[in-house]
N, C-alpha and C positions, 0 to 999 in steps of 0.2 A: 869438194870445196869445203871450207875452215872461212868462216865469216864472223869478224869479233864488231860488233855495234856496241861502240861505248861512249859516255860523257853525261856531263851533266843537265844539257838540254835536252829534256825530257819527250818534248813536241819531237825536234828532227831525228831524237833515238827512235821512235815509233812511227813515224816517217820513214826512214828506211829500213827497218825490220820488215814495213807491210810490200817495201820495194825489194826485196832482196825475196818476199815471197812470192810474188806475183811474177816475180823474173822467172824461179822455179818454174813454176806453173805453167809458166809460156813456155817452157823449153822440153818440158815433160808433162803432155798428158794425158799417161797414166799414172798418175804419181800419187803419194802419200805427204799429209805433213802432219807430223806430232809434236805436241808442241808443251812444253813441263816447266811449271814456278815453282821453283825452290823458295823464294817467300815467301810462297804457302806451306810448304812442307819440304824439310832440307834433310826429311829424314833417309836412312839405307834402303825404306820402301822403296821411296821414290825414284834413288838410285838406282836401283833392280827392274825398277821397270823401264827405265830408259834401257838399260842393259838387254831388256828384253823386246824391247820396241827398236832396237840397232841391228838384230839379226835379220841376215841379207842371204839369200843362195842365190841359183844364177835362173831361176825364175822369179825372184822380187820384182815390184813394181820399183821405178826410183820412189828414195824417201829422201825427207829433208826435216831432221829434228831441230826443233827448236829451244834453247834452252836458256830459259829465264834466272837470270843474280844466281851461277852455278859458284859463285864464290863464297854463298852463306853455305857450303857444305863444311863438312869438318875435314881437316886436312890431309888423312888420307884418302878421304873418299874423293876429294879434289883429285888425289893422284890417280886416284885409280880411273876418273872421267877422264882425264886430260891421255890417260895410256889408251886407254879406248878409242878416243876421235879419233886418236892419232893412226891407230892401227886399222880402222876404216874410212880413211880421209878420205877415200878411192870408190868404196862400195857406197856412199850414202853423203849426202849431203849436210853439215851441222852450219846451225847460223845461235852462236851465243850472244846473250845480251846482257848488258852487265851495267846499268843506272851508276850514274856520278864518273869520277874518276881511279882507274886504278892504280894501288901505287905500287909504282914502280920496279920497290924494292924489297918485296915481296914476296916469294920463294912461287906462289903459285902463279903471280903475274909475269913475271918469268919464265915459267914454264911454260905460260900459257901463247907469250907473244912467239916460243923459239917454236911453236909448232910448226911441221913444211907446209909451207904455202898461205899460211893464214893472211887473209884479208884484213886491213884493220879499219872501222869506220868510225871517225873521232866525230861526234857531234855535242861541239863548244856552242856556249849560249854565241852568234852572232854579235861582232862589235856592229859599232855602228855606219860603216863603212858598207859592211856585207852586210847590213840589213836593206840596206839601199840598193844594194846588189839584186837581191833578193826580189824585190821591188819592179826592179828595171824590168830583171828577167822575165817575170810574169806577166808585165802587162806589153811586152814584146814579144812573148807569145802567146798572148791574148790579142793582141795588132787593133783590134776595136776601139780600144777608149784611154783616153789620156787624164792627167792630171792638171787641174789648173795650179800654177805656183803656189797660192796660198795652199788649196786643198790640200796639195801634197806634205807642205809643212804643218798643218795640222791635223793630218792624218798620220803621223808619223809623231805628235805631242802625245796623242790620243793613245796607240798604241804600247808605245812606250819599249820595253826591252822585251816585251812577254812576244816570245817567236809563233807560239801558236795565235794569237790573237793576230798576229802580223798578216799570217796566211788565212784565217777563219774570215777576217774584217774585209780584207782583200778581195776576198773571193765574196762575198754578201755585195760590196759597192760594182763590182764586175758584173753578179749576175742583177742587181737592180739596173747598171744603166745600160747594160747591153750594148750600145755605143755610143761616141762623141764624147767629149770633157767633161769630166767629172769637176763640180762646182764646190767651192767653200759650202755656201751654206746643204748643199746634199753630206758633205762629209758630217759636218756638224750635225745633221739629220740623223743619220744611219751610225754613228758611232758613240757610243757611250764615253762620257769624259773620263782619261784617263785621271784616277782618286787623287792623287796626288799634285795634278794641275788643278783640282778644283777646292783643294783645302787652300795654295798660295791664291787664287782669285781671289777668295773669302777674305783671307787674311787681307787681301790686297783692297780688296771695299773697305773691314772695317779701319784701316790704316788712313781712311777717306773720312772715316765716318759716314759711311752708308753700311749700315744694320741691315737695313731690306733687302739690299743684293746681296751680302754676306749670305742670311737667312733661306733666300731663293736658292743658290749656289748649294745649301747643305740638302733642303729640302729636294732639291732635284736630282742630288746623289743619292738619299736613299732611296728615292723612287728606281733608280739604274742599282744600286745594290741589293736592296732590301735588306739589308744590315746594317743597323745603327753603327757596331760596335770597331768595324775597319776604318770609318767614318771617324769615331772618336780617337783612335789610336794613330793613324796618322798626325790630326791637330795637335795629338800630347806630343808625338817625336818633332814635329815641326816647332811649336812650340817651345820645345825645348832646345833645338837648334839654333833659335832665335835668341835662347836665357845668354847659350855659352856666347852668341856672338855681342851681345850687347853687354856683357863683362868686362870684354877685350873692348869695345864701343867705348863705354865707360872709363875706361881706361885711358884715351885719348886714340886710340889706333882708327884711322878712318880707312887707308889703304885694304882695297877689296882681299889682296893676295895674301897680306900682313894679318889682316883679321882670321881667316881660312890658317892659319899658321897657328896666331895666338890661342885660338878656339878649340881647334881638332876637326872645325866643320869642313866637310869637304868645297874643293873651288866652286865646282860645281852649284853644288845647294847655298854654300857662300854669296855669289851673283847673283843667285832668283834671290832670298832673305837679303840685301843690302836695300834694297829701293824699298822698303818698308819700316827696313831696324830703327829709324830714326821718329817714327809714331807710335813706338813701343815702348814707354818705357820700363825700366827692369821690375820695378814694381807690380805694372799694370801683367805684362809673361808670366809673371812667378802665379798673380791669381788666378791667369785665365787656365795655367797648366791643374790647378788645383780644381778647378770647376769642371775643367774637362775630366778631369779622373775621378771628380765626384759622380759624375754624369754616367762613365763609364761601372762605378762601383752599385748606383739605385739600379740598371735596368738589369744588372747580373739577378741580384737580388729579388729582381721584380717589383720595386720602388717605384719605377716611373715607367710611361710606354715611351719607345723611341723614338714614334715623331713627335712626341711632346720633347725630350729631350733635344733631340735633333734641331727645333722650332726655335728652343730656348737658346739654343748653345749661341748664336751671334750678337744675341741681347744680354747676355752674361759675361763674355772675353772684352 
């Protein structure tokens, strides 16, 4: 077997790497698995020792190598792996894995996809359709415990695009309720606010003028981060998503889709920043970005402690 694991989502590439070994396993056992990163070392050594760790006679045990980003080697030594698997595709098991995407057009991804018989297992970040997928499946074959409709919509705000947290968070609400409907406020309980919902709430208090929830809202991020500094760099990109749309704002352009156009801000992030743009105005964004990058620049330094910072940051935007 010729098993290629590729993409850029990192969680389901190491998800089925550890399925493709356990499958082994189960099918052979007296088996071997070796398993070699070339991101650690992409040197001939290392070569050599796969070279050496692929020798088979007709009492070997089954083997199944494993072989980590075999595309940082240098290009002939690509060729000379890629003539190797090929020529015990039969004696021994290889399962390559290969982080991001390959391209295409490529001399060695080519060679790599014509090998007979290879497997290929694409693992793309999850749109949002299959993440919901994702979702279903698990907790239908978990048959226990359901979603209440809020929950489920804000267990999925919470999460966000990150696939591992999808399965990790999933599985923590699974084995805390063990069974029956999983509740808003347990979701809200058990899941840390995803950063990016809780810099637009902030934003969304002081656009009220409430400072205090603002303040609460950052305070209780970094308590779930313990890092001021992803805290502050968020506020400054949002922040500034907010400068370009209120330009366009300024401008006379009120239409959500029209501004999203004029700006460069995505639709998306456009819709959540419109129901605020209007208590911002361009002068008041331009300082709060400067006070956030101030903020950001003392604690590099060692200037200020971060929840001092952190404390300050809603009473200064």
């Amino acid at each position: 077997m010729i098993a290629l694991v590729t993409g850029p989502d990192l969680y389901l590439l190491l998800k089925q790497k550890r399925a493709l070994k356990s499958a082994f396993l189960s099918e052979n056992r007296a088996s071997q698995i070796v398993e070699f990163d070339f991101s650690d070392d992409a040197s001939s050594r290392r070569l050599k020792a796969v070279f050496e760790a692929s020798e088979v006679d007709l009492f070997s045990q089954a083997k199944c190598l494993i072989l980590n980003q075999p595309s940082l080697l240098i290009e002939t030594a690509r060729t000379e792996l890629l003539k190797e698997i090929e020529e015990k595709k039969d004696a021994l098991d290889w399962i390559l894995v290969e982080e991001g995407n390959l391209k295409k057009t490529e001399l060695y991804t080519k060679a790599l996809l014509a090998l007979p018989g290879i497997k290929i297992y694409q693992c793309d970040v999850p749109s949002d359709d299959a993440r919901r997928k994702i979702f279903q499946t698990i907790l239908r074959e978990n048959g226990r415990v359901s979603f209440a409709r809020e929950a489920e919509k804000v267990f999925f705000e919470r999460v966000g695009k990150d696939t591992a947290k999808l399965y990790t968070e999933l599985e923590k609400i699974l084995t805390y309720k063990e069974v029956g409907e999983v509740t808003l406020s347990e979701v809200e309980l058990l899941l840390e606010p995803a950063l990016e919902d809780t810099a637009f709430l902030a934003l969304d208090a002081l656009s009220r003028g409430d400072k205090k929830q603002a303040a609460l809202l950052f305070r209780n991020a970094l308590l779930w981060k313990k890092d001021a500094l992803p805290i502050l760099g968020l506020c400054v990109w949002q922040i500034r998503q907010l400068i370009f749309l209120r330009e366009a704002y300024d401008q006379g352009i009120r239409q959500e889709r029209m501004l999203a156009e004029a700006s460069g801000v995505s639709p998306f992030v456009t819709s959540k920043l419109a129901r605020v743009l209007g208590e911002f105005p361009l002068a008041r964004l331009k300082q709060a970005h400067e006070v956030i990058r101030g903020f950001d620049t003392d604690i590099k330094r060692g200037l200020i402690d971060q929840g001092t910072a952190v404390d300050l940051l809603a009473w200064k935007i």
